[in-house]
Structure formats: structure tokens, C-alpha cells
ChimeraX commands (.cxc) that place a marker at each C-alpha (Angstrom):
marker #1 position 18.86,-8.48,9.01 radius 0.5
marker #1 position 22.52,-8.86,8.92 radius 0.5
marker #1 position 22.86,-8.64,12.81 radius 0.5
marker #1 position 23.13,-11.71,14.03 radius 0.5
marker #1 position 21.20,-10.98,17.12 radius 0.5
marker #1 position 18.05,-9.83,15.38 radius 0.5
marker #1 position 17.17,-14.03,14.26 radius 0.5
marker #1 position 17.03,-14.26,17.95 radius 0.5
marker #1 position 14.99,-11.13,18.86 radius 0.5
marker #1 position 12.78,-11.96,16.17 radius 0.5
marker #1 position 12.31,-15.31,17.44 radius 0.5
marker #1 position 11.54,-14.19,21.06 radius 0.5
marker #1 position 9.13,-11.39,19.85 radius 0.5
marker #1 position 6.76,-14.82,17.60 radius 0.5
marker #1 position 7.16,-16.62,20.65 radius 0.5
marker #1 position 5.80,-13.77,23.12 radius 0.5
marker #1 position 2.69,-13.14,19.91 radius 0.5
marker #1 position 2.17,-16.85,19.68 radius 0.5
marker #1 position 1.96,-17.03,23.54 radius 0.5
marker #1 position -1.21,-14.66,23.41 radius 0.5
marker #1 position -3.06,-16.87,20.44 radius 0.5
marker #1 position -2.06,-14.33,17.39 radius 0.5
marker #1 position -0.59,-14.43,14.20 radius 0.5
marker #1 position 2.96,-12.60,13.88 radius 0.5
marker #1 position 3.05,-10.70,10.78 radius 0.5
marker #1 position 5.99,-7.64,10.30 radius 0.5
marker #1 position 6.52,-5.14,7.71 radius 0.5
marker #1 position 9.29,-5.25,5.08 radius 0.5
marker #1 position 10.39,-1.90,2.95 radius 0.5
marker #1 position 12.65,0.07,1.31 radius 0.5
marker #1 position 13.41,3.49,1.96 radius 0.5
marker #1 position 14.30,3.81,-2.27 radius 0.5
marker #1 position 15.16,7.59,-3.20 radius 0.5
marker #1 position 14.27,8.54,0.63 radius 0.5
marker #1 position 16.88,6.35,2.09 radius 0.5
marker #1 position 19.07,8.64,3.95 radius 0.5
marker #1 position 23.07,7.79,2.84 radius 0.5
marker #1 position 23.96,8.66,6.52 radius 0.5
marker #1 position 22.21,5.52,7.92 radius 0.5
marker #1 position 23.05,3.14,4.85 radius 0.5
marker #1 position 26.86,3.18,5.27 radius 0.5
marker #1 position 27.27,5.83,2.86 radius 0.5
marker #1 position 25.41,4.49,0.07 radius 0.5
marker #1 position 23.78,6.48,-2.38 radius 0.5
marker #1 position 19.65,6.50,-2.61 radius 0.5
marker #1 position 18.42,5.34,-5.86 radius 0.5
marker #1 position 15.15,4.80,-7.04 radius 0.5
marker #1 position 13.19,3.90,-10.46 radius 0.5
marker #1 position 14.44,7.22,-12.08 radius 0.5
marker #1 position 17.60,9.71,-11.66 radius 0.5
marker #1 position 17.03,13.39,-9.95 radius 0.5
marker #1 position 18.41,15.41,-7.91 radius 0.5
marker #1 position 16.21,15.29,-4.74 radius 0.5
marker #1 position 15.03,18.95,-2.65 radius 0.5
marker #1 position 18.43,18.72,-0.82 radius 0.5
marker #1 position 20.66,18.49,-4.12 radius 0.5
marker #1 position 21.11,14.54,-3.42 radius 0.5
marker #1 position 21.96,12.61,-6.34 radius 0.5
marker #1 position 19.56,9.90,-6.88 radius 0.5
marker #1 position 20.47,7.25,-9.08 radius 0.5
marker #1 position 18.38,5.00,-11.36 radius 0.5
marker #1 position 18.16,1.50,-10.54 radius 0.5
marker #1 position 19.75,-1.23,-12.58 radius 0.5
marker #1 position 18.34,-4.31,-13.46 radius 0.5
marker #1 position 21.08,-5.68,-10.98 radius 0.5
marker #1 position 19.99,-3.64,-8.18 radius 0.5
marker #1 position 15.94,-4.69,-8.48 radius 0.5
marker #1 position 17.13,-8.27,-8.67 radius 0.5
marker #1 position 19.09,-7.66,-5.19 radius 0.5
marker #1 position 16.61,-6.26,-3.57 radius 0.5
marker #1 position 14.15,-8.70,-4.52 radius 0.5
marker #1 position 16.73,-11.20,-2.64 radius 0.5
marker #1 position 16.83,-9.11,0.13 radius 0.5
marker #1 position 12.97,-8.88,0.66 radius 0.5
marker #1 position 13.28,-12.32,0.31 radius 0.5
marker #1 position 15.77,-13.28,2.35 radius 0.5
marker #1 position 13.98,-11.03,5.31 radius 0.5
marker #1 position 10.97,-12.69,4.68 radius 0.5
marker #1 position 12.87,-16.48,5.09 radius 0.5
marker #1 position 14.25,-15.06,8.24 radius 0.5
marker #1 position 10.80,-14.21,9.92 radius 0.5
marker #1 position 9.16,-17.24,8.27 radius 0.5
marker #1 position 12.33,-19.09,9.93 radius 0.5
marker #1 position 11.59,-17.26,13.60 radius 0.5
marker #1 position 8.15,-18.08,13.41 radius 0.5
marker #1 position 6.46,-15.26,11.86 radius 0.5
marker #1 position 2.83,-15.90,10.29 radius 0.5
marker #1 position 3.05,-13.59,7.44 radius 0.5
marker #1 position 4.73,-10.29,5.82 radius 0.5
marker #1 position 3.78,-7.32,4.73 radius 0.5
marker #1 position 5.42,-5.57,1.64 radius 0.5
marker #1 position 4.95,-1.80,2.04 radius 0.5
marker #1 position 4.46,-0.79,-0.99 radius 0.5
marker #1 position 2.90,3.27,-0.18 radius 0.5
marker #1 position 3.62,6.59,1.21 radius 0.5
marker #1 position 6.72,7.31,-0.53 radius 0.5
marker #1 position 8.78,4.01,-0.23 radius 0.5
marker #1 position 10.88,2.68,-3.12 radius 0.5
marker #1 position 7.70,0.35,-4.44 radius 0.5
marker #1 position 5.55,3.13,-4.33 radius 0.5
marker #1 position 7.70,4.98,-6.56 radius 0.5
marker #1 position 7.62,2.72,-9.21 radius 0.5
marker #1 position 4.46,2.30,-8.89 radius 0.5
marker #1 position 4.30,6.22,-9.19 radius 0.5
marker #1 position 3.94,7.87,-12.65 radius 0.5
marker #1 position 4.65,10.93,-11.09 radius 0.5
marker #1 position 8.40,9.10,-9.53 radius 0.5
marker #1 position 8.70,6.33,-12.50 radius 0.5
marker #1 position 9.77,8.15,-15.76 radius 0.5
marker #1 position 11.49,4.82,-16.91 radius 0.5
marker #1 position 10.91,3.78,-20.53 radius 0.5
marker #1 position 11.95,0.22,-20.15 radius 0.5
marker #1 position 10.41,-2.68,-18.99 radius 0.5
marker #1 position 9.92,-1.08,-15.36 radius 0.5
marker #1 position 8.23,2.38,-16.33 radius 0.5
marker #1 position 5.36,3.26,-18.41 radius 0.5
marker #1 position 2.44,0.83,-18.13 radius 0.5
marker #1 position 0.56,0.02,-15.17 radius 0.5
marker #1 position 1.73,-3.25,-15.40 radius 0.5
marker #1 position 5.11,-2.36,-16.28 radius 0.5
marker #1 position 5.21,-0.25,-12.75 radius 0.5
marker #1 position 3.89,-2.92,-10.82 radius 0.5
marker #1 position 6.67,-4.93,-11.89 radius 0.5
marker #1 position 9.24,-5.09,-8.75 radius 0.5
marker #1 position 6.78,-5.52,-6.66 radius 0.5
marker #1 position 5.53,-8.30,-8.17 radius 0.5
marker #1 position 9.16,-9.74,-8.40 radius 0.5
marker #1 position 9.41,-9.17,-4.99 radius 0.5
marker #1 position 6.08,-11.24,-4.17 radius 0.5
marker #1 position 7.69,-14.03,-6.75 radius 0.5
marker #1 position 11.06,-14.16,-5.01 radius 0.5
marker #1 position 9.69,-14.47,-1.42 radius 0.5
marker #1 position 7.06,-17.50,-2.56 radius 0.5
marker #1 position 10.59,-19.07,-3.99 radius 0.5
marker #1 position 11.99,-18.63,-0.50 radius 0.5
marker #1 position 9.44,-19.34,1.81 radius 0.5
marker #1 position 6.95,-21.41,-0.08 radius 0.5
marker #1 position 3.22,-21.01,-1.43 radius 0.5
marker #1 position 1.66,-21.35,1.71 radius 0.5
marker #1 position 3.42,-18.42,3.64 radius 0.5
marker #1 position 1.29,-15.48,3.88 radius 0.5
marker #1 position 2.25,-11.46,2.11 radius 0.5
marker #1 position 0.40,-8.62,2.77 radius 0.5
marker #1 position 0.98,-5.59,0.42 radius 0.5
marker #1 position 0.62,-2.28,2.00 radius 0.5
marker #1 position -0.58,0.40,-0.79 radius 0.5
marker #1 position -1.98,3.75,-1.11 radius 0.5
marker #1 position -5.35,3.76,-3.26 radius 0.5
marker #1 position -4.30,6.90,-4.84 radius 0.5
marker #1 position -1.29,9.21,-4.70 radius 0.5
marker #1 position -3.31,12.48,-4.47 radius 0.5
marker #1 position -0.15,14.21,-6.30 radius 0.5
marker #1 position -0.35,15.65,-9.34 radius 0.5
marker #1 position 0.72,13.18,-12.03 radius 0.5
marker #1 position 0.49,10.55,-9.51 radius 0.5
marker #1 position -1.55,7.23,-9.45 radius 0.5
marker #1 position -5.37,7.72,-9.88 radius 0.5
marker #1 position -7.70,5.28,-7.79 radius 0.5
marker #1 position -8.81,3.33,-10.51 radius 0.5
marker #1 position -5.37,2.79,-11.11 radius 0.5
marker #1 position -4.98,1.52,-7.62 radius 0.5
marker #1 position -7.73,-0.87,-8.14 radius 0.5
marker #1 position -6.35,-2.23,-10.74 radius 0.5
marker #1 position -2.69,-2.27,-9.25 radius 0.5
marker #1 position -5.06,-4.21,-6.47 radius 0.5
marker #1 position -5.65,-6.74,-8.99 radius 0.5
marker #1 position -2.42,-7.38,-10.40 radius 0.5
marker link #1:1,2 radius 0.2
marker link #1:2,3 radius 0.2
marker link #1:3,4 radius 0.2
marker link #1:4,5 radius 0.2
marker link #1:5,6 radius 0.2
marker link #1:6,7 radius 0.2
marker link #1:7,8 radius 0.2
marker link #1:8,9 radius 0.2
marker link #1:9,10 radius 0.2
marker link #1:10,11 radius 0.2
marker link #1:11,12 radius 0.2
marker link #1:12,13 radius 0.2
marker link #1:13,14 radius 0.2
marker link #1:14,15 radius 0.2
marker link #1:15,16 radius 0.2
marker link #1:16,17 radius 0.2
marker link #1:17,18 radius 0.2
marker link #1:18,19 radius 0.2
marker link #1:19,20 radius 0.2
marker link #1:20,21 radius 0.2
marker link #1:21,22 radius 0.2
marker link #1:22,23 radius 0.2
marker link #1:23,24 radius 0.2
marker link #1:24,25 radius 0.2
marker link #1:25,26 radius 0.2
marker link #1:26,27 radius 0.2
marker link #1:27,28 radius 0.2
marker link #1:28,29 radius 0.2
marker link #1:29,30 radius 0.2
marker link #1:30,31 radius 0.2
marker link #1:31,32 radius 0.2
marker link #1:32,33 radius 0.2
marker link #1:33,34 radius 0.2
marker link #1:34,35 radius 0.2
marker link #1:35,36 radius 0.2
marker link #1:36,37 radius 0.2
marker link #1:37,38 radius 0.2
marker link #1:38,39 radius 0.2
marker link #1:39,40 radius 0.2
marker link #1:40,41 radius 0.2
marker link #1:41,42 radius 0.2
marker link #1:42,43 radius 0.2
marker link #1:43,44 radius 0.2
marker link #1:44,45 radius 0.2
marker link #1:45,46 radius 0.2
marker link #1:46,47 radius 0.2
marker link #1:47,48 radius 0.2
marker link #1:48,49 radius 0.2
marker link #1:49,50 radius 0.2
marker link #1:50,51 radius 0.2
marker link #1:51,52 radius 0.2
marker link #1:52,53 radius 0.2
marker link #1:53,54 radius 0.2
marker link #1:54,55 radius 0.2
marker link #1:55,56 radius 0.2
marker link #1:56,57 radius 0.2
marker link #1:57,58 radius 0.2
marker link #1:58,59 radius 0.2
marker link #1:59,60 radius 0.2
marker link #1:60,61 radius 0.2
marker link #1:61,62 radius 0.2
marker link #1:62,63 radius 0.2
marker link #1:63,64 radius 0.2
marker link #1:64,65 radius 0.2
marker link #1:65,66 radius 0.2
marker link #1:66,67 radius 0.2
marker link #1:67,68 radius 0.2
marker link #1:68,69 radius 0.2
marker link #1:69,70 radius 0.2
marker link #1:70,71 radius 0.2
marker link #1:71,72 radius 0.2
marker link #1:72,73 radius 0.2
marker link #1:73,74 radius 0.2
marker link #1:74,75 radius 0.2
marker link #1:75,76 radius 0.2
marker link #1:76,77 radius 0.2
marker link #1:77,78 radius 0.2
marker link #1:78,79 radius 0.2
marker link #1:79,80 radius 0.2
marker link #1:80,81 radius 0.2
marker link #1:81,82 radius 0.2
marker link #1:82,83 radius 0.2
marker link #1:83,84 radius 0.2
marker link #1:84,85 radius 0.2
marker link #1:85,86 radius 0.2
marker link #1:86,87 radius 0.2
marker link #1:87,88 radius 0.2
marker link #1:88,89 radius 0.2
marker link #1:89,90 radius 0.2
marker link #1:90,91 radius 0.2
marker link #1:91,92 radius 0.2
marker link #1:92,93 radius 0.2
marker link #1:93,94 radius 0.2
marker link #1:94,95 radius 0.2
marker link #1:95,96 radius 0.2
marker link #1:96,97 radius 0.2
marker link #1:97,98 radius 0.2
marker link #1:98,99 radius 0.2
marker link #1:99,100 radius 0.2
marker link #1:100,101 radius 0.2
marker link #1:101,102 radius 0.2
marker link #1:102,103 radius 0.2
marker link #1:103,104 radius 0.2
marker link #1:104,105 radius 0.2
marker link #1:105,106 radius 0.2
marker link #1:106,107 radius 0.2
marker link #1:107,108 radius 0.2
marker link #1:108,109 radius 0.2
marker link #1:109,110 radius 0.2
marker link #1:110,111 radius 0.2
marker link #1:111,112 radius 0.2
marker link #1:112,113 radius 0.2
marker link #1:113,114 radius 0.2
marker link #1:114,115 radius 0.2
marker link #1:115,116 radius 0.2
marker link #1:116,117 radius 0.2
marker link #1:117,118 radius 0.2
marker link #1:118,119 radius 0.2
marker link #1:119,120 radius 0.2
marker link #1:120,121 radius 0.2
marker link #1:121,122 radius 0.2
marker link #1:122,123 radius 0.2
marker link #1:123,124 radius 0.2
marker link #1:124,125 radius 0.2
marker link #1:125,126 radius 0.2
marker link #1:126,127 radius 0.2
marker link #1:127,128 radius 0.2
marker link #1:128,129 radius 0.2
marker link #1:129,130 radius 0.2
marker link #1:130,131 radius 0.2
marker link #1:131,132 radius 0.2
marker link #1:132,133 radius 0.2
marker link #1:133,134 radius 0.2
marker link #1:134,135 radius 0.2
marker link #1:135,136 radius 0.2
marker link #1:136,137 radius 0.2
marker link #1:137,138 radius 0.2
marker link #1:138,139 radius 0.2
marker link #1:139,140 radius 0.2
marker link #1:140,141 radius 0.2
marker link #1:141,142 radius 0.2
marker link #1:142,143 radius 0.2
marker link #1:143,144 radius 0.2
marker link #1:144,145 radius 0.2
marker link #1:145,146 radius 0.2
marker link #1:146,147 radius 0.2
marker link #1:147,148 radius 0.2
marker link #1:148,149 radius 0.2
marker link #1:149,150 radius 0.2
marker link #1:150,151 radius 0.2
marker link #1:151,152 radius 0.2
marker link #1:152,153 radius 0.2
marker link #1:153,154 radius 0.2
marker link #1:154,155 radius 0.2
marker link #1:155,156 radius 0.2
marker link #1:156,157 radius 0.2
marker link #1:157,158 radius 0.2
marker link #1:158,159 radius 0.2
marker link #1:159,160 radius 0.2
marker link #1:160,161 radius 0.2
marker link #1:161,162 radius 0.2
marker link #1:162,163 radius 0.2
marker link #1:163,164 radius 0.2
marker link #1:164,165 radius 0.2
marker link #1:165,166 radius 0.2
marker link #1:166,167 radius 0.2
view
């Protein structure tokens, strides 16, 4: 979102939506530990725990500084849309992306206030969701995109998605 040609784009592509009688909505993520340091300027992946990933990447642990950042930046992509006339957001939050894997027991092996508990996993996101109603109000609309259950060993179980549903 720091092209200053996509506020434009975005606000032709609402218009063009609106034009047809529907609601805009667009998906917001984070590649996390998948993020490729070849298409993000060279910087390196990190996610809610440290490993080496399959291709002997480096993946570093997020900071308390990085989570608050990127809670700014979903919110600051989310004032954007709201500001080009987008309807909504959705927060993808499954399949691998960085919320997923702190939502993942099998990805989150944190032992602070991030890791460990359902609740404690579910805590970006929820950040996130906090952050954006700062930006963009109580009335704009977020959609969170999640996986029921991880079907990985170790992973999420679907009553813990339910509940994660809750939260």
C-alpha cells in the first residue's frame, strides 16, 4: 500500500463494485515465515517462533515491536480501503499465513504472552481486529478468514477452532 497509485486503483475498482449494487470487501494478510525475502526487499521472514525453514532459511521470532507494526500496517491497509470506498475487510487468518501460525500449536512454540494458550495464540489477531476498529471506526465491517482445523499433527483441533471462532 505504499504505491501511491494503488489509493487510486483501489478507488476505481469500489466504484466499478458499487456501480453493480455490491459491497466491496478485500483480503488483508501476511505472508509471516512464508514470506519470500526476494519479494520483501530483502527482508528476512519471521514468524511467532525461530527455525530454520525446509530451504535452510532463517526464520526469526517476532518481537513485541514487530506484532505492534504489523498491527499498524493491517490497519493502515484497512483505513486505505475504508478511505477508497471499500465495505469491509477480511483478515486471513488460515492456510499457512503469519496469523495462522500463531494461532498454530504446531508453528507457535512461544512461552510468553503470544504462545501457549488458546487465548494467548489468538492474541495478534485480535490486536489486529483492535487496531483496525481504532482506525476505521466500530461500524466498518472485518471478516476473519480461518481454517476450522489444521489437520497437521500437533496442529489446531476443531474444537479449538470453535472456540478460536468465539474469541
Amino acid at each position: 500500500f505504499d504505491n501511491p497509485a494503488i489509493p487510486h486503483t483501489l478507488q476505481r475498482v469500489a466504484d466499478a463494485i458499487h456501480a453493480h449494487g455490491a459491497l466491496v470487501n478485500i483480503e488483508l494478510s501476511h505472508g509471516g515465515c512464508m514470506a519470500d525475502p526476494a519479494y520483501n526487499n530483502g527482508v528476512q521472514a519471521m514468524g511467532p517462533s525461530a527455525f530454520v525453514d525446509e530451504w535452510g532459511d532463517e526464520i526469526r521470532e517476532m518481537t513485541l515491536a514487530d506484532m505492534e507494526q504489523v498491527a499498524d500496517a493491517f490497519a493502515d491497509a484497512a483505513e486505505i480501503c475504508r478511505d477508497c470506498g471499500f465495505d469491509m475487510v477480511m483478515i486471513h487468518c488460515g492456510h499457512g499465513w503469519l496469523l495462522s501460525q500463531f494461532l498454530s500449536p504446531a508453528c507457535n512454540h512461544r512461552t510468553d504472552e503470544f504462545g501457549g494458550s488458546l487465548e494467548n495464540r489468538a492474541r495478534l489477531l485480535l490486536m489486529i481486529i483492535d487496531r483496525i476498529r481504532q482506525y476505521c471506526g466500530e461500524d466498518f465491517l472485518i471478516e476473519v478468514r480461518f481454517s476450522g482445523t489444521e489437520y497437521v499433527e500437533g496442529g489446531y483441533t476443531l474444537k479449538e477452532g470453535v472456540e478460536f471462532a468465539k474469541l
